[in-house]
C-alpha positions as CSV (number, residue, x, y, z in Angstrom):
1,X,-10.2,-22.5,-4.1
2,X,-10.4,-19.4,-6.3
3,X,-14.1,-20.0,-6.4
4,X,-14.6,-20.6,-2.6
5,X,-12.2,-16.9,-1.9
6,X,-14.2,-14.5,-4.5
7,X,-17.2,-16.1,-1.8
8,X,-15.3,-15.3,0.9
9,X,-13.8,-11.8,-0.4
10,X,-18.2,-10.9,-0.9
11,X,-19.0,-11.9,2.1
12,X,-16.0,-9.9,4.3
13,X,-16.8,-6.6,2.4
14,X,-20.2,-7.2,3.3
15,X,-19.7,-7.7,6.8
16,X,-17.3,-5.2,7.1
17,X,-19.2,-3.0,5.0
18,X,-16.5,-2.3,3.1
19,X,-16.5,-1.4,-1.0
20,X,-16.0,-3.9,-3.8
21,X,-14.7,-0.8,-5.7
22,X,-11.5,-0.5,-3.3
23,X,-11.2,-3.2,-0.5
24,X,-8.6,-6.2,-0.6
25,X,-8.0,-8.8,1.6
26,X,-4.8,-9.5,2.8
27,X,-3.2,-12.8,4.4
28,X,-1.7,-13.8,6.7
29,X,-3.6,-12.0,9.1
30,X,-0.6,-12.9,11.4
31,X,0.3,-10.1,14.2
32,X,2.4,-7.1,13.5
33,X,5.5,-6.5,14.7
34,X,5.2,-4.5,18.3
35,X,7.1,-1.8,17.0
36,X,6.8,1.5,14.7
37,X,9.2,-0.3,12.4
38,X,7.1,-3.4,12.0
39,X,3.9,-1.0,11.3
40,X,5.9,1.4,8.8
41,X,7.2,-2.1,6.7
42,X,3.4,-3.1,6.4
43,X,2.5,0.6,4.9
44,X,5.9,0.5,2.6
45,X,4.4,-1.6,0.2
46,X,2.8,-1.5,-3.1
47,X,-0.6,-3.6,-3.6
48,X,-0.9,-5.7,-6.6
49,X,-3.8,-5.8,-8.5
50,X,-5.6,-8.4,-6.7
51,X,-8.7,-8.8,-4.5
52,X,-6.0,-10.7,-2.2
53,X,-3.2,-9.9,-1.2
54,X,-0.8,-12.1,-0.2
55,X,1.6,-10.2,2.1
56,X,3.9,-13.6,1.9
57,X,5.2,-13.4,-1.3
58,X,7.5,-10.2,-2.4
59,X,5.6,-6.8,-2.9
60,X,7.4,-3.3,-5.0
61,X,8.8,-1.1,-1.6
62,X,6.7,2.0,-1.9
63,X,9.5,4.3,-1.0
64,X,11.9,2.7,-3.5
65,X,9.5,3.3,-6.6
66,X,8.3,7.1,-5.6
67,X,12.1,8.1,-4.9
68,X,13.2,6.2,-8.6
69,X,10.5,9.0,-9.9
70,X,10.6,11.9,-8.0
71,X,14.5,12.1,-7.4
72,X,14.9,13.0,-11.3
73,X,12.2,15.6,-12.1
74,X,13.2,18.8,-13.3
75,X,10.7,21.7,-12.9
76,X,8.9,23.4,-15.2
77,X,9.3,25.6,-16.6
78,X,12.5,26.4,-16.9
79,X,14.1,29.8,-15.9
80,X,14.9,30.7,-19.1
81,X,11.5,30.0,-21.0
82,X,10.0,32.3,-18.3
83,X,13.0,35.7,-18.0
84,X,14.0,35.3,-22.0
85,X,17.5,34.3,-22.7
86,X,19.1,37.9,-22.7
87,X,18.3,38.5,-18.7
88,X,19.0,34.6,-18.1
89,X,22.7,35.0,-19.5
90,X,23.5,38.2,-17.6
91,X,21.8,36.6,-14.3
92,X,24.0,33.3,-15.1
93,X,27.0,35.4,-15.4
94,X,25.6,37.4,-11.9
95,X,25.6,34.1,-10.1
96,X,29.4,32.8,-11.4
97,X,30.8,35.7,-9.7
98,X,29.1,35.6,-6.2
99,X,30.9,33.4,-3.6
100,X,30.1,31.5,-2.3
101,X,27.1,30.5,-4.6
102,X,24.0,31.1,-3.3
103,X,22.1,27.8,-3.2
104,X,18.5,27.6,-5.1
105,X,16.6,27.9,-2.3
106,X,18.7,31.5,-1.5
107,X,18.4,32.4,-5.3
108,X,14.1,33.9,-5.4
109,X,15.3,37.0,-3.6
110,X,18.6,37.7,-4.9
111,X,17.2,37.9,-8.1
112,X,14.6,40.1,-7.6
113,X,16.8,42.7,-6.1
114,X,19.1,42.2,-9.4
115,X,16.8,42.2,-11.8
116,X,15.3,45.5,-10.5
117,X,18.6,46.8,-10.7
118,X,19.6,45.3,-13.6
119,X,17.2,46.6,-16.2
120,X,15.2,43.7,-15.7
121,X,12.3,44.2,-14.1
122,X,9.5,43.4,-15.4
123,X,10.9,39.9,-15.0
124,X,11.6,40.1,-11.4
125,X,8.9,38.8,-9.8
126,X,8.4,35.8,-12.6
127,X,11.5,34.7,-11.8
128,X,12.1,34.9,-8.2
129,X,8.5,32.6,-8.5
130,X,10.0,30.1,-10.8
131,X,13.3,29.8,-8.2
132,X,11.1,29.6,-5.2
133,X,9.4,26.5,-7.4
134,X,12.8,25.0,-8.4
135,X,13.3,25.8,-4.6
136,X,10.4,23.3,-4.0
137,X,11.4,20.4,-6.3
138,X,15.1,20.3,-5.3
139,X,13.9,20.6,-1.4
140,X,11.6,17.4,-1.7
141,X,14.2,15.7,-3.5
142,X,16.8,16.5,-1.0
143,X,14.3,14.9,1.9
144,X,13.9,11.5,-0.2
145,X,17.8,11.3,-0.2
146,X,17.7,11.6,3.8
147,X,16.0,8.2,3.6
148,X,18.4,7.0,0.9
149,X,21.9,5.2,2.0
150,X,23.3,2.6,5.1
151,X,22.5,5.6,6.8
152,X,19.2,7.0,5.7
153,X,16.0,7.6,7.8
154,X,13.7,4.8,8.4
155,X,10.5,5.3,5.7
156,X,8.4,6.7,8.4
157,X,4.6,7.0,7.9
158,X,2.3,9.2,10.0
159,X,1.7,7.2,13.2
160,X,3.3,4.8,15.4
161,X,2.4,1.8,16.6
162,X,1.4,2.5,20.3
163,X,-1.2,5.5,18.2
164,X,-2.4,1.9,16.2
165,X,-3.2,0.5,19.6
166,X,-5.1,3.3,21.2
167,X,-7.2,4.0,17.9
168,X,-8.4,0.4,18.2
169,X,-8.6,-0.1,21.8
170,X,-11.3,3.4,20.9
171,X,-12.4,1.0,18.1
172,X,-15.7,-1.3,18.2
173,X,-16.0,-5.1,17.5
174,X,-16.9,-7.0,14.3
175,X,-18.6,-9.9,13.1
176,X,-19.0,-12.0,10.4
177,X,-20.9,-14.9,9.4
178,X,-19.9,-16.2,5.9
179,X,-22.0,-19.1,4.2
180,X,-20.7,-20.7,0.7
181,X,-24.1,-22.2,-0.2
182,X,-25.3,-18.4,0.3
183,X,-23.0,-15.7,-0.7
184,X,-22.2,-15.3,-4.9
185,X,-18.9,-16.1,-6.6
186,X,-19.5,-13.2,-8.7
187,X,-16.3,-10.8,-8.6
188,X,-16.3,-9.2,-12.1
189,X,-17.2,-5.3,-10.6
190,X,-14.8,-4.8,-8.3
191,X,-11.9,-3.0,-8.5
192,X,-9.8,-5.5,-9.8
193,X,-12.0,-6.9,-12.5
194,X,-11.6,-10.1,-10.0
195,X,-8.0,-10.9,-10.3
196,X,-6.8,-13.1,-7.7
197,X,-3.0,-13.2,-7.3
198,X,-1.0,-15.6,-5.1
199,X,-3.7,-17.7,-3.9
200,X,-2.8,-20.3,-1.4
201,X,-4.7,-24.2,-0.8
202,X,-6.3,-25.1,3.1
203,X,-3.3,-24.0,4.8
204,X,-0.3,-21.8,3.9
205,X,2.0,-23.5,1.3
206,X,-0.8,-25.5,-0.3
207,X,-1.2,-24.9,-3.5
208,X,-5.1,-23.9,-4.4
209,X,-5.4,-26.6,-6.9
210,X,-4.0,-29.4,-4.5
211,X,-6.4,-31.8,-4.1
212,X,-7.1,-31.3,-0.4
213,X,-7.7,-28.2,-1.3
214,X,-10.3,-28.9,-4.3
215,X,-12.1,-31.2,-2.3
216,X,-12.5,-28.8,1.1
217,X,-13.7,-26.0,-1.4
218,X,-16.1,-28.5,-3.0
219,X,-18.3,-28.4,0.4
220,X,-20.2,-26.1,2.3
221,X,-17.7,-23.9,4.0
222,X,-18.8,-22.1,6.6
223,X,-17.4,-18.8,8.4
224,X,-18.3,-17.7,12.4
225,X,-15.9,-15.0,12.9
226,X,-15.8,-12.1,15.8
227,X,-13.0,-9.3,16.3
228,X,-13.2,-7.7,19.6
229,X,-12.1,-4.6,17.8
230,X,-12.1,-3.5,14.0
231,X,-10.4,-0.1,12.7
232,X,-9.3,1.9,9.7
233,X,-6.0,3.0,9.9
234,X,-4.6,5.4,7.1
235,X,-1.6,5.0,5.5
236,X,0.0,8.8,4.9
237,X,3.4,8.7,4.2
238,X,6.1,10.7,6.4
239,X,8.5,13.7,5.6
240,X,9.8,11.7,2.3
241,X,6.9,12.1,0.1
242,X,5.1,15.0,-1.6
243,X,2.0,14.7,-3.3
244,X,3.0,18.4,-5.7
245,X,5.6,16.2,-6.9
246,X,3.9,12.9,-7.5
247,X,1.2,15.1,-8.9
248,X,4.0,17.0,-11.0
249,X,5.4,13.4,-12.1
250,X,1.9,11.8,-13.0
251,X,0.1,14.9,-14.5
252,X,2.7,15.5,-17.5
253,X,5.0,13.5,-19.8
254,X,6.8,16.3,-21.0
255,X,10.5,17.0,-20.8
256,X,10.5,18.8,-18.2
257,X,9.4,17.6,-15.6
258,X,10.8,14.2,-17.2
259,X,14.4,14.3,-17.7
260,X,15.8,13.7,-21.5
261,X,16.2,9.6,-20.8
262,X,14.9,9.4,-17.8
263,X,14.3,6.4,-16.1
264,X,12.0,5.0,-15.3
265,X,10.2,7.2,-17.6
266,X,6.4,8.0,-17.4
267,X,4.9,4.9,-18.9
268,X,7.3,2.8,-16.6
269,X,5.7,5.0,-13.9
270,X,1.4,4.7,-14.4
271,X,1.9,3.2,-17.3
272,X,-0.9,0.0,-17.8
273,X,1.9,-2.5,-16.6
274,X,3.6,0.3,-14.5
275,X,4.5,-0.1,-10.8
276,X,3.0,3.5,-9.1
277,X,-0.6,2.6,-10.2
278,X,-2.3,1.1,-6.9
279,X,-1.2,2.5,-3.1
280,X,-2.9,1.6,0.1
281,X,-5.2,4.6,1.5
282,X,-5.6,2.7,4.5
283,X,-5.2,-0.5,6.4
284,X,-8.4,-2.8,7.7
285,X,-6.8,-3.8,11.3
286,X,-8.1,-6.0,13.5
287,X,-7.3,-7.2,17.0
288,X,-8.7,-10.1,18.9
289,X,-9.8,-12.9,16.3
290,X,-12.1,-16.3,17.0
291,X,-12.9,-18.3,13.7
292,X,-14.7,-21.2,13.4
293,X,-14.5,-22.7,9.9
294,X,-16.7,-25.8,8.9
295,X,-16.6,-27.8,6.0
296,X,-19.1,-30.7,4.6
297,X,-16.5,-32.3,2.5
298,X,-15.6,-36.0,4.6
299,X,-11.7,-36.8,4.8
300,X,-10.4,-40.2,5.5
301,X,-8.1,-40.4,8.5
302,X,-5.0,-40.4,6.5
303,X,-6.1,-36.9,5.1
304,X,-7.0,-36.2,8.5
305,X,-3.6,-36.9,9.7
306,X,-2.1,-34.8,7.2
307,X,-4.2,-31.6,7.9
308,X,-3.5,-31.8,11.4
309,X,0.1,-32.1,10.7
310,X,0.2,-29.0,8.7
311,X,-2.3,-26.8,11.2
312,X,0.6,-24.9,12.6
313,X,1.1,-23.3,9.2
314,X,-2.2,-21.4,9.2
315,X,-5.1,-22.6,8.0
316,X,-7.8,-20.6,5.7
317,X,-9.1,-17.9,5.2
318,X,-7.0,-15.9,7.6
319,X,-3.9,-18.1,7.3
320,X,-2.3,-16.8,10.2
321,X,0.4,-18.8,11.2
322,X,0.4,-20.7,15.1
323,X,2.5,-18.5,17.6
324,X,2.3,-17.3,21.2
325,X,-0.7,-15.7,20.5
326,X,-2.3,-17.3,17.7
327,X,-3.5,-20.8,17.8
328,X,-5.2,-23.1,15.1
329,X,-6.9,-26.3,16.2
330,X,-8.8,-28.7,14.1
331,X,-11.0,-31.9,14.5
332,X,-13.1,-34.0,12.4
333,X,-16.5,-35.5,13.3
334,X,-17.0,-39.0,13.0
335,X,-17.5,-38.7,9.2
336,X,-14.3,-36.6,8.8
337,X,-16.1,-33.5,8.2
338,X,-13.1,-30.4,9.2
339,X,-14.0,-27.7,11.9
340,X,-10.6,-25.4,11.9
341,X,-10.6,-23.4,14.8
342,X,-8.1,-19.7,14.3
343,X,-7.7,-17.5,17.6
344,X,-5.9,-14.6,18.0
345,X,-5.2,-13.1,21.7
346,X,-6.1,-9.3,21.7
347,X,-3.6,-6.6,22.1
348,X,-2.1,-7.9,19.3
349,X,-3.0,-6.2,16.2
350,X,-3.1,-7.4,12.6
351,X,-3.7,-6.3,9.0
352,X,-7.2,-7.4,7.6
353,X,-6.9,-6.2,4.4
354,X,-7.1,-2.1,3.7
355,X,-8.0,0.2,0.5
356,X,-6.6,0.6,-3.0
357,X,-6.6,3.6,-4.4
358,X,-5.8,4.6,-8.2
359,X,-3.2,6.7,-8.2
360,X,-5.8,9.4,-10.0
361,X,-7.7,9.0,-6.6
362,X,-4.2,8.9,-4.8
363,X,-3.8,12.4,-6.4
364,X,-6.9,13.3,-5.7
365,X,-7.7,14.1,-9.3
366,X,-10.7,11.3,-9.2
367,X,-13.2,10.9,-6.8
368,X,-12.5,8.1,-3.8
């Protein structure tokens, strides 16, 4: 099976013209959930490194691992390193006796005023910058705890779901036709060296090396798919996140920003093994599926039996499971060779697969 989806992954990127270098395929291409909710938990997710990715099996919450980060940065530099010590004790001693305390975000200006008053000058404007960035830190980090709690925000994203329907009803159609005689197994320059993670057998909950599985990937598979609409939909995260402080987090290891301790610490972070190293950029959605999947290999009728009996739980390569709107039929020809048969009723849209981005591209710091 792991031979038969590096096929498969070739020949969707080249249907949908999409780039070795960033695309993965996700299953099950079952239907979101109608709501903004259901959209925002498909975008709050962290991609494996995998040219698949299986949405099934439990993925790092975005949110969770960016506010772990951000939420203990300190900025740099600090106050003192930038006014000298002498006009940071008599400012530390200026702000003891105010009241009430000014917070930081009140501080830039105050101390201007004071230090020009104060003898100190030639500092002023240095360090009314340096509050203003302090300012900027603690402001960011005071918007990720508005999401934090019973009664935090929901993690929002840029874009509701009834903004995913227009920008595909606006969208074009798809095709693909997908050959296993014709299309190379060959995986080993895209972006995940070929790693496949999580793969499942014929249907969902099959294991890949089952031997119903072995023996449908053995034939010629065959792949007539349309989608009566096809979009990209980006994935830009809402009020909670801030790429200067991502940036901030990713672009040193020094203490500060780091914390003395902190953790997770950098390496935990974008480490090699560390969880903020792949993010979607965007989603591949579709809307409005027919698949017709053929396979040479011949089952006898008590393997017959048994596929149709598990049909329901969504068959390859889309693995969408049967609903209201999805359906998956399949029959055998008199030799037992399989046609599966996957629809999916428009106006209800689904995740194809989407982009992975490094979080140097993330940053913008490498070219996408």
């Amino acid at each position: 099976m792991t031979v038969l989806q590096n096929k498969f992954y070739n020949g969707l990127t080249a249907a949908l013209a999409a780039s070795p270098t960033s695309f993965q395929l996700s299953v099950p291409a079952a239907p979101l959930p109608a709501s903004d909710a259901g959209l925002w938990a498909c975008l709050d997710v962290l991609p494996p490194k995998s040219l698949t990715f299986n949405r099934a099996q439990p993925a790092s919450p975005y949110f969770a691992a960016y506010a772990a980060v951000v939420e203990q940065l300190e900025y740099a530099p600090s106050l003192v390193s930038v006014i000298g010590s002498a006009a940071d004790t008599a400012w530390q001693a200026y702000l003891a006796g105010l009241d009430p305390p000014p917070s930081v975000c009140q501080q830039g200006p105050i101390f201007r005023t004071w230090a020009e008053k104060n003898g100190y000058s030639g500092v002023a404007v240095a360090g009314a910058s340096n509050l203003a960035g302090t300012c900027l830190f603690e402001g960011q980090q005071q918007a990720v705890a508005r999401y934090q709690g019973p009664n935090g925000l929901a993690i929002d994203f840029v874009g509701g779901y009834a903004d995913l329907q227009a920008t595909l009803a606006a969208a074009g159609p798809a095709q693909l036709a997908f050959d296993s005689l014709r299309t190379s197994s060959d995986v080993s320059r895209t972006w995940a060296g070929g790693q496949q993670l999580g793969l499942q057998g014929l249907w969902t909950g099959l294991g890949p090396l089952d031997a119903l599985s072995a023996r449908f990937a053995a034939g010629r598979v065959q792949v007539t798919a349309t989608l009566t609409h096809y979009a990209a939909w980006l994935a830009t995260p809402g009020g909670w996140y801030s790429s200067s402080l991502l940036n901030a987090a990713y672009s040193s290891q020094s203490t500060p920003p780091w914390p003395v301790g902190a953790d997770p610490d950098w390496t935990d972070a974008f480490g090699p093994t560390g969880n903020l190293v792949w993010f979607l950029g965007s989603l591949a959605v579709g809307d409005g599926l027919h698949a017709v999947v053929t396979s040479t290999t011949s089952f006898t009728r008590t393997e017959q039996a048994t596929i149709r009996a598990h049909a329901a739980q969504g068959m390859w390569p889309f693995y969408a499971p049967s609903s209201a709107v999805v359906t998956n039929a399949v029959s055998f020809d008199a030799v037992g060779h399989l046609t599966i048969t996957t629809t999916s009723a428009a106006g209800n849209p689904f995740v194809l697969g989407g982009v992975v981005l490094g979080i140097a591209q993330y940053l913008g710091q490498a070219p996408g």
